[in-house]
Backbone as JSON Lines, residues from 0, in Angstrom:
{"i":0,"aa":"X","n":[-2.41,-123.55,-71.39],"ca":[-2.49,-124.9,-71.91],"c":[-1.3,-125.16,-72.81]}
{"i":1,"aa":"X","n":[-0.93,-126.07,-72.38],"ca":[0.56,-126.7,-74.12],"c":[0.01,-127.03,-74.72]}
{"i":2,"aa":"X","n":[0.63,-126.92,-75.95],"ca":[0.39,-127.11,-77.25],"c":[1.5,-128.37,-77.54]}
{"i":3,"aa":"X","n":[0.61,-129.65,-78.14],"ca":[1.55,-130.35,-78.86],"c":[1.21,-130.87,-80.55]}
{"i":4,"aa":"X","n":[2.48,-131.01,-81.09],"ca":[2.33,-131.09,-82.82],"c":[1.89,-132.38,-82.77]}
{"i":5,"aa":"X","n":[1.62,-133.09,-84.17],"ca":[1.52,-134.59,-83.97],"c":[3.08,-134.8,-85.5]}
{"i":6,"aa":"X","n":[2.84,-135.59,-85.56],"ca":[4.38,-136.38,-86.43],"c":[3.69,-135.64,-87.92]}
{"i":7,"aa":"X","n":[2.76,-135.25,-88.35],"ca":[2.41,-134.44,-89.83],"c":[3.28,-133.1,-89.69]}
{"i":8,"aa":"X","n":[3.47,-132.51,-88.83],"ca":[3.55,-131.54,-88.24],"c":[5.25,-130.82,-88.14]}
{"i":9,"aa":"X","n":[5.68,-131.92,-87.09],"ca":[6.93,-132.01,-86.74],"c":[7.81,-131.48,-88.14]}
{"i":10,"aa":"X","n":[7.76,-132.28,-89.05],"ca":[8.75,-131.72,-90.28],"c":[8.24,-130.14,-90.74]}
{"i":11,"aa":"X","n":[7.29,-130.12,-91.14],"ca":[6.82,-128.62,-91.01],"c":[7.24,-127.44,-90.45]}
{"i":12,"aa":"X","n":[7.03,-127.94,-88.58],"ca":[7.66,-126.87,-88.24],"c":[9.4,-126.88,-88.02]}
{"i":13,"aa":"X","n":[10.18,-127.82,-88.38],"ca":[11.73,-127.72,-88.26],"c":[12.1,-127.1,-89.86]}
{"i":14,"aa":"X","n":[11.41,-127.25,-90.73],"ca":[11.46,-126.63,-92.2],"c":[11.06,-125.26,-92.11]}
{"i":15,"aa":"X","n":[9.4,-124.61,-91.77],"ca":[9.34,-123.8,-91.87],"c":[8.29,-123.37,-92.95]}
{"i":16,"aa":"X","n":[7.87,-124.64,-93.77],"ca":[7.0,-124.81,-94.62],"c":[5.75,-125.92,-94.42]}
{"i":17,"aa":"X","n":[4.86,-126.27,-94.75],"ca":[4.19,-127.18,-94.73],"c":[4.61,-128.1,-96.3]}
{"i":18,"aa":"X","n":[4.68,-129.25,-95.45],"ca":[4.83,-130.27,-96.29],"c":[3.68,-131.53,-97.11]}
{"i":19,"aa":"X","n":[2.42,-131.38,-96.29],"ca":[1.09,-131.4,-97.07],"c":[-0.2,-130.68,-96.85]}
{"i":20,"aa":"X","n":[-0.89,-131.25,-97.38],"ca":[-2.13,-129.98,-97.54],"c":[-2.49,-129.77,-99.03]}
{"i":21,"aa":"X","n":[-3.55,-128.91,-99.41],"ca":[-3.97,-129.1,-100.88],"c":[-2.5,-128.75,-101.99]}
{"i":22,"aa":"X","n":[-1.87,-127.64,-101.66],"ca":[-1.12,-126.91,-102.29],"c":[-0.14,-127.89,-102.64]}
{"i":23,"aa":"X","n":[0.43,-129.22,-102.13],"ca":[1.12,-130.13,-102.67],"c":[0.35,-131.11,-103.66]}
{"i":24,"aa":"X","n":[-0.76,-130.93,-103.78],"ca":[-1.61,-131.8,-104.89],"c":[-0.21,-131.7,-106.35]}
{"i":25,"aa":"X","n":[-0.41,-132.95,-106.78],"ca":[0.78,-132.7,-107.9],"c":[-0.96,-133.22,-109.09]}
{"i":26,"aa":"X","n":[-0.43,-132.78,-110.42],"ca":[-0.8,-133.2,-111.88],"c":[0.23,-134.23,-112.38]}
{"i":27,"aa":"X","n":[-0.33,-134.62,-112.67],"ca":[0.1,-135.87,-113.75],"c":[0.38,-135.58,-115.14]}
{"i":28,"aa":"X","n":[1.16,-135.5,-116.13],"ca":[0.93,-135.21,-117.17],"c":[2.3,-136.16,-118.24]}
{"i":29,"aa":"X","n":[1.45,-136.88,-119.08],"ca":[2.0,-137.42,-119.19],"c":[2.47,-137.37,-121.43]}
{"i":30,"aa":"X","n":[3.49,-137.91,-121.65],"ca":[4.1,-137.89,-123.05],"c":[4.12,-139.04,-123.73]}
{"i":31,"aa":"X","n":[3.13,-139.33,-124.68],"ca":[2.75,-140.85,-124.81],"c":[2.97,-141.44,-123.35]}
{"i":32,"aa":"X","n":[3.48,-142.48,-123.53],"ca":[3.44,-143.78,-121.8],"c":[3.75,-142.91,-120.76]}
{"i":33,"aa":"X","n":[4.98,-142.17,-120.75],"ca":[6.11,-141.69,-120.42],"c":[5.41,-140.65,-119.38]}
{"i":34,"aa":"X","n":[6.02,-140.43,-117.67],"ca":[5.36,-139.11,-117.18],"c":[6.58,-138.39,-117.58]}
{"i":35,"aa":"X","n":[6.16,-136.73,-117.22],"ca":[6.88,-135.68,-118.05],"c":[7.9,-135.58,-117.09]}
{"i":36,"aa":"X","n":[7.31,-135.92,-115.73],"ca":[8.64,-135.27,-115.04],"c":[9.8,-136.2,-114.37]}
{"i":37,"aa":"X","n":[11.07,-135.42,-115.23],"ca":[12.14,-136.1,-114.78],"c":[12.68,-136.66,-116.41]}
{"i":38,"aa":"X","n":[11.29,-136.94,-117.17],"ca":[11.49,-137.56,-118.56],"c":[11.41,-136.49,-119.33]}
{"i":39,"aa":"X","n":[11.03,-135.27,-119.5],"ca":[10.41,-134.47,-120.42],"c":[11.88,-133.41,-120.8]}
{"i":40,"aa":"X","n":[12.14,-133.37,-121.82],"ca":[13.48,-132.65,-122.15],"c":[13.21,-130.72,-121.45]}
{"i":41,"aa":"X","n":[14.02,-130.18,-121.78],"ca":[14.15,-128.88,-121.23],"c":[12.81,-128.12,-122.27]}
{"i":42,"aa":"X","n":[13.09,-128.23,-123.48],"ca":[11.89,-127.29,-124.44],"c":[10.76,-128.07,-124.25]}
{"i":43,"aa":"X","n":[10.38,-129.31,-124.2],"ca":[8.99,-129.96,-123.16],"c":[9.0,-129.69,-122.35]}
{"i":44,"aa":"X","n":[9.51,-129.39,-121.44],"ca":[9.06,-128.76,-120.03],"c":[8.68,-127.54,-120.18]}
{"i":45,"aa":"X","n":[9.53,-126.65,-120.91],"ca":[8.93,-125.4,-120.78],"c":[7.75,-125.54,-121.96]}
{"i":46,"aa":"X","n":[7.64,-126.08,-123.22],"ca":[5.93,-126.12,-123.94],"c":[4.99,-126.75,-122.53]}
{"i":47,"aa":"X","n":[4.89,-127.4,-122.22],"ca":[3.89,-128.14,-120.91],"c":[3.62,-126.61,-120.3]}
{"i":48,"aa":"X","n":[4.34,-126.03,-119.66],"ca":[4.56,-125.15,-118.73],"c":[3.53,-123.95,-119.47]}
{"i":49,"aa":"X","n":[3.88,-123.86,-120.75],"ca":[3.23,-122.38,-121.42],"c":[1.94,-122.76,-121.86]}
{"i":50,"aa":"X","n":[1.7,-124.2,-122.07],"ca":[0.72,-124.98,-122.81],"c":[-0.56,-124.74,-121.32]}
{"i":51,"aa":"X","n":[0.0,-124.85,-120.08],"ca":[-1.1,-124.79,-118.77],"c":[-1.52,-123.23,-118.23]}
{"i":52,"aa":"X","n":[-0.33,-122.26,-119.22],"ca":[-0.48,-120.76,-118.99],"c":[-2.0,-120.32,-119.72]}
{"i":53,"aa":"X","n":[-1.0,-121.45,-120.9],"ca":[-2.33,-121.02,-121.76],"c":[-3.61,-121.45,-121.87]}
{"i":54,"aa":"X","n":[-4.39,-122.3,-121.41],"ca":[-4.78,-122.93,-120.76],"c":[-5.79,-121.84,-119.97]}
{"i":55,"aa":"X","n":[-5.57,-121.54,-118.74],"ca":[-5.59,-120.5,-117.61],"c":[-5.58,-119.08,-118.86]}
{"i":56,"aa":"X","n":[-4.91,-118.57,-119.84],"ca":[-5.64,-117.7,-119.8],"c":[-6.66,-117.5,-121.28]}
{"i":57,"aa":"X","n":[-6.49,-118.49,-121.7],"ca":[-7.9,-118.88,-122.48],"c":[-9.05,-119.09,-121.46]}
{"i":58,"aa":"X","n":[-9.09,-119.33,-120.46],"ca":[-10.1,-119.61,-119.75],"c":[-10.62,-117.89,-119.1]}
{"i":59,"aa":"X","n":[-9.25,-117.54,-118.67],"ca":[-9.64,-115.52,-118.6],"c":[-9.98,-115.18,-120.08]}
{"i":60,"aa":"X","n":[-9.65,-115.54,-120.76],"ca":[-10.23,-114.88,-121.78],"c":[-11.74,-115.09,-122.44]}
{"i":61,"aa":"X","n":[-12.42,-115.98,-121.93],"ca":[-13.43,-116.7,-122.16],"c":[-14.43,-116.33,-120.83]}
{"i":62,"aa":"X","n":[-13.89,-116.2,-119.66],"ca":[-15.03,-115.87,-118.64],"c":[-14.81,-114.48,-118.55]}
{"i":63,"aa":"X","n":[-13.87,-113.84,-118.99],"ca":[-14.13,-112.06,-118.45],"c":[-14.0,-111.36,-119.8]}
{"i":64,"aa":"X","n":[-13.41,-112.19,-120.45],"ca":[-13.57,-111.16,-121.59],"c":[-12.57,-110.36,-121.93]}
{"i":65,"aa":"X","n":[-11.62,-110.34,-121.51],"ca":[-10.3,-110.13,-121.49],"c":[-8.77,-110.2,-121.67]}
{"i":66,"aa":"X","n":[-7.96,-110.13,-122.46],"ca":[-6.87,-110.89,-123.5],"c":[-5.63,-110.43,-121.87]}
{"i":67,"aa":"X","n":[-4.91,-111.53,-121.54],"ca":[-3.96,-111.84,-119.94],"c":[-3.17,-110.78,-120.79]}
{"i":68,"aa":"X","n":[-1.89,-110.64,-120.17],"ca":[-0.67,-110.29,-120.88],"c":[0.07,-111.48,-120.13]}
{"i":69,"aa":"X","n":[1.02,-111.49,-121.31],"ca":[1.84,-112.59,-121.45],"c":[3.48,-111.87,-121.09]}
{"i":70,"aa":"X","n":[3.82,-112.95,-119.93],"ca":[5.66,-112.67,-119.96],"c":[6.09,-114.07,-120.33]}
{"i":71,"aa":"X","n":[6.86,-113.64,-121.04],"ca":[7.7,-115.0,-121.5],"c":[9.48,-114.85,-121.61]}
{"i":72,"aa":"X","n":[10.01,-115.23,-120.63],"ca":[11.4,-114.88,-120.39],"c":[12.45,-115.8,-120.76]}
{"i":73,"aa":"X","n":[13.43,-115.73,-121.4],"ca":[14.35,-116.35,-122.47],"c":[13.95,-117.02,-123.48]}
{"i":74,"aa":"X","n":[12.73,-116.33,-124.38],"ca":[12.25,-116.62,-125.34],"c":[12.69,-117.78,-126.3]}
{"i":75,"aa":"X","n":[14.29,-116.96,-126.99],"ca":[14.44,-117.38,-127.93],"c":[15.36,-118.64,-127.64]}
{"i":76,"aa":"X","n":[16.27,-119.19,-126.79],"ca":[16.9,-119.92,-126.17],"c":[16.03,-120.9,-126.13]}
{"i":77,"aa":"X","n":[14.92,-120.76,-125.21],"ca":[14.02,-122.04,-124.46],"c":[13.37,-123.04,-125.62]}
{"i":78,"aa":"X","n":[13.01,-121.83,-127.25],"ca":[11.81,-122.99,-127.89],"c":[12.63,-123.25,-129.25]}
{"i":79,"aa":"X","n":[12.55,-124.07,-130.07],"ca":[12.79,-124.21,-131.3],"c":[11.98,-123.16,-132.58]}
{"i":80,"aa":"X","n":[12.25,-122.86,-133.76],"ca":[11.81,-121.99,-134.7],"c":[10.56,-122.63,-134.59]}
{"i":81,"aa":"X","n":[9.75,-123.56,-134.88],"ca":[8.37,-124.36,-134.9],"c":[7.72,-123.61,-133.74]}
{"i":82,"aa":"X","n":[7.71,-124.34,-132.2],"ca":[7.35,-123.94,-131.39],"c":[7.42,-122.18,-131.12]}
{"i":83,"aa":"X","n":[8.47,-121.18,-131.19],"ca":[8.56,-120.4,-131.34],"c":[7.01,-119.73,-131.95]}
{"i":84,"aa":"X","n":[7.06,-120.14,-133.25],"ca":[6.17,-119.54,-134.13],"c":[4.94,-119.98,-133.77]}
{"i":85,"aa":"X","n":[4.71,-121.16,-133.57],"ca":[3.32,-121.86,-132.82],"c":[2.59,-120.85,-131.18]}
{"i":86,"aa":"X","n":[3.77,-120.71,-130.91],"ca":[3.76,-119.73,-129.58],"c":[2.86,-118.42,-130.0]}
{"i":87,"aa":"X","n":[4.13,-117.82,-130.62],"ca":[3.5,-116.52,-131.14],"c":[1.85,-116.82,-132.05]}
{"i":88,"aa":"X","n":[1.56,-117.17,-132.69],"ca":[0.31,-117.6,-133.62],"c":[-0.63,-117.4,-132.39]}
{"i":89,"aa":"X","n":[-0.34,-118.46,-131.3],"ca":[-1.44,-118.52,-130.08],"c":[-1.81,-117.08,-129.14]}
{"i":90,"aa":"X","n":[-0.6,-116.51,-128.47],"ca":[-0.85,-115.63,-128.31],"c":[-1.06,-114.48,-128.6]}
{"i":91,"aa":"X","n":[-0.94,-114.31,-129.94],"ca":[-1.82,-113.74,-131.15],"c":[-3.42,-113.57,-131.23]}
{"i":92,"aa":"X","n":[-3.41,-114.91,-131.31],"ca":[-4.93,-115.36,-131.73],"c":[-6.14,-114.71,-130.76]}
{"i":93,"aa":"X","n":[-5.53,-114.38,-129.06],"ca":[-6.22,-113.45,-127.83],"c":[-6.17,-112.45,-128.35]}
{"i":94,"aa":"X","n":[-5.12,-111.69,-129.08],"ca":[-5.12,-109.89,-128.99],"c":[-4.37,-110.12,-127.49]}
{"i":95,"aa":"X","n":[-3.51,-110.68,-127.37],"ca":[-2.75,-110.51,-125.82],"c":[-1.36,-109.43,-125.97]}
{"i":96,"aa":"X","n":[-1.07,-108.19,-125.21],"ca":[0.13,-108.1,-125.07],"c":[0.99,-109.24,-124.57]}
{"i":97,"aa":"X","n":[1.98,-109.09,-125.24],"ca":[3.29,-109.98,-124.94],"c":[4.59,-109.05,-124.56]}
{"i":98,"aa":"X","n":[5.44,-109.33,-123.13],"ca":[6.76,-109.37,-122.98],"c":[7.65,-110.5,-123.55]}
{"i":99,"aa":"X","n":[8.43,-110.1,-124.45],"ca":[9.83,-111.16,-124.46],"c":[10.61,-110.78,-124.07]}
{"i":100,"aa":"X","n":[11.47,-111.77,-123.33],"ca":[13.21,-111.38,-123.13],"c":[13.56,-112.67,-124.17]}
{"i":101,"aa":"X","n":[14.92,-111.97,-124.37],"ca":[16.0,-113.06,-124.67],"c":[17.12,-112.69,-124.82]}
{"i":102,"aa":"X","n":[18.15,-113.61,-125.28],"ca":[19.6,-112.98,-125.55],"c":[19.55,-113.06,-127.03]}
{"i":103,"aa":"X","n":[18.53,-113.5,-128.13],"ca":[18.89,-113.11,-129.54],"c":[17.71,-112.71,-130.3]}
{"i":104,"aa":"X","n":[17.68,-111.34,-130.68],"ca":[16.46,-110.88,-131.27],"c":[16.03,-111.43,-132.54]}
{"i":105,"aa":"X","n":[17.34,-111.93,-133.3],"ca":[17.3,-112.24,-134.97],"c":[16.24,-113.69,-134.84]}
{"i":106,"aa":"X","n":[15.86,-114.69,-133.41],"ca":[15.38,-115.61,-133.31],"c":[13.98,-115.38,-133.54]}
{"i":107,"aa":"X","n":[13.08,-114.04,-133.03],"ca":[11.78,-114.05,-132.96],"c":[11.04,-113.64,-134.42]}
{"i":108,"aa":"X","n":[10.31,-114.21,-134.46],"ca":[9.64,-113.76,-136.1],"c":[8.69,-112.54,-135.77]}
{"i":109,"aa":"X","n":[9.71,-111.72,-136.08],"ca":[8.95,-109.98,-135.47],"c":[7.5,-109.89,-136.85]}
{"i":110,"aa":"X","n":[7.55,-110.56,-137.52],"ca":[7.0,-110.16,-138.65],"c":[5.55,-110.79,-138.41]}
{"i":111,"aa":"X","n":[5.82,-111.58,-137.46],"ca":[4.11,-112.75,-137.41],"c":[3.57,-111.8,-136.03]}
{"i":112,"aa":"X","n":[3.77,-110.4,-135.86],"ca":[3.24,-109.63,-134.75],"c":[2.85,-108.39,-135.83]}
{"i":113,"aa":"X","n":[1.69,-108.16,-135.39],"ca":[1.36,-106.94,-135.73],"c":[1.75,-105.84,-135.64]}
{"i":114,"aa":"X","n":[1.92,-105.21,-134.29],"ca":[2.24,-103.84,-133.71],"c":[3.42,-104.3,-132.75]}
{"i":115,"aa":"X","n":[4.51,-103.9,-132.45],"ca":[5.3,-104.4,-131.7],"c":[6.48,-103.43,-131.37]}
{"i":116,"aa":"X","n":[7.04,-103.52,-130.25],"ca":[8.27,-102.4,-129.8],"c":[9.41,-103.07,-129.51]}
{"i":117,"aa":"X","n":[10.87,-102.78,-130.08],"ca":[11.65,-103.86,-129.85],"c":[12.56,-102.98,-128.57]}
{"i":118,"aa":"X","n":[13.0,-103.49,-127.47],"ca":[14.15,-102.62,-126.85],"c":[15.52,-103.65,-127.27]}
{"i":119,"aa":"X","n":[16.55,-103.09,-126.41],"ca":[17.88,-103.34,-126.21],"c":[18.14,-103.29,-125.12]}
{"i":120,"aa":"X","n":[19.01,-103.94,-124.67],"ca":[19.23,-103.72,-123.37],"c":[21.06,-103.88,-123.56]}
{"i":121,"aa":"X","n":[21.64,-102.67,-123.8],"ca":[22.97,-102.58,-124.53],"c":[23.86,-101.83,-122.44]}
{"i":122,"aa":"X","n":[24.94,-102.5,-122.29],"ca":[25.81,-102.36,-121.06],"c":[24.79,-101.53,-120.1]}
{"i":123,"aa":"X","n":[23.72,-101.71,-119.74],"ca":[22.81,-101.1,-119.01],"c":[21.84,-100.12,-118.94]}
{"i":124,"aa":"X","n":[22.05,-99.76,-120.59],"ca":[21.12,-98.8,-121.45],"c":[20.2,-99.58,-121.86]}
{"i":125,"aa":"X","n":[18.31,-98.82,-121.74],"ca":[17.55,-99.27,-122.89],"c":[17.75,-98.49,-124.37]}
{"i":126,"aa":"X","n":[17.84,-99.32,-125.04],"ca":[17.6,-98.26,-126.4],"c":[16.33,-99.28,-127.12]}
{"i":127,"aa":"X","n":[15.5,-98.31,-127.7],"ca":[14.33,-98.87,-129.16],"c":[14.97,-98.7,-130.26]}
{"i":128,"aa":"X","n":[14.63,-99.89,-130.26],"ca":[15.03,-100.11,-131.76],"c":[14.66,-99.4,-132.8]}
């Protein structure tokens, strides 16, 4: 028997992806009037972004009982000293391990962490600090 696509289809298969279906459901999220996307500066996009992590794993942390671990990659670059510290406070507040990267250590307030391990990542060496 042949098989034929119908016109939903057609772009799909010349892409290689599907182009609807649930997984394109978008959120809305919006900044006072304003939607975020396209409008939302670079450090709003990424708070939104950590704000729905967190989100998701307050919710693991609440049905299993269990503190996520957290990666958070170009730390100190992406947030301002406020947010920064607001960050850390939150994922604090779980008992969550945390990964940071960044390119400047002097940015993170090592001091608002309890127990903590710093590396280096010096011409392709780790060293601890």
């Amino acid at each position: 028997s042949r098989v034929t696509t119908t016109t939903r289809e057609e772009p799909d298969m010349a892409t290689g992806w599907t182009h609807h279906g649930p997984h394109r459901d978008d959120v809305q999220i919006l900044i006072g009037q304003l939607e975020s996307r396209g409008k939302a500066s670079q450090g709003q996009a990424r708070m939104l972004a950590f704000a729905l992590k967190w989100l998701q794993a307050q919710w693991i942390f609440d049905e299993q009982k269990e503190a996520p671990i957290f990666l958070v990659d170009d730390f100190s670059s992406e947030f301002d000293a406020a947010n920064r510290k607001r960050l850390m406070r939150l994922v604090n507040s779980l008992g969550s391990q945390v990964f940071l990267t960044g390119t400047e250590g002097s940015l993170v307030d090592w001091e608002a962490n309890i127990e903590y391990t710093q590396y280096t990542v010096l011409r392709g060496a780790i060293l601890v600090n």
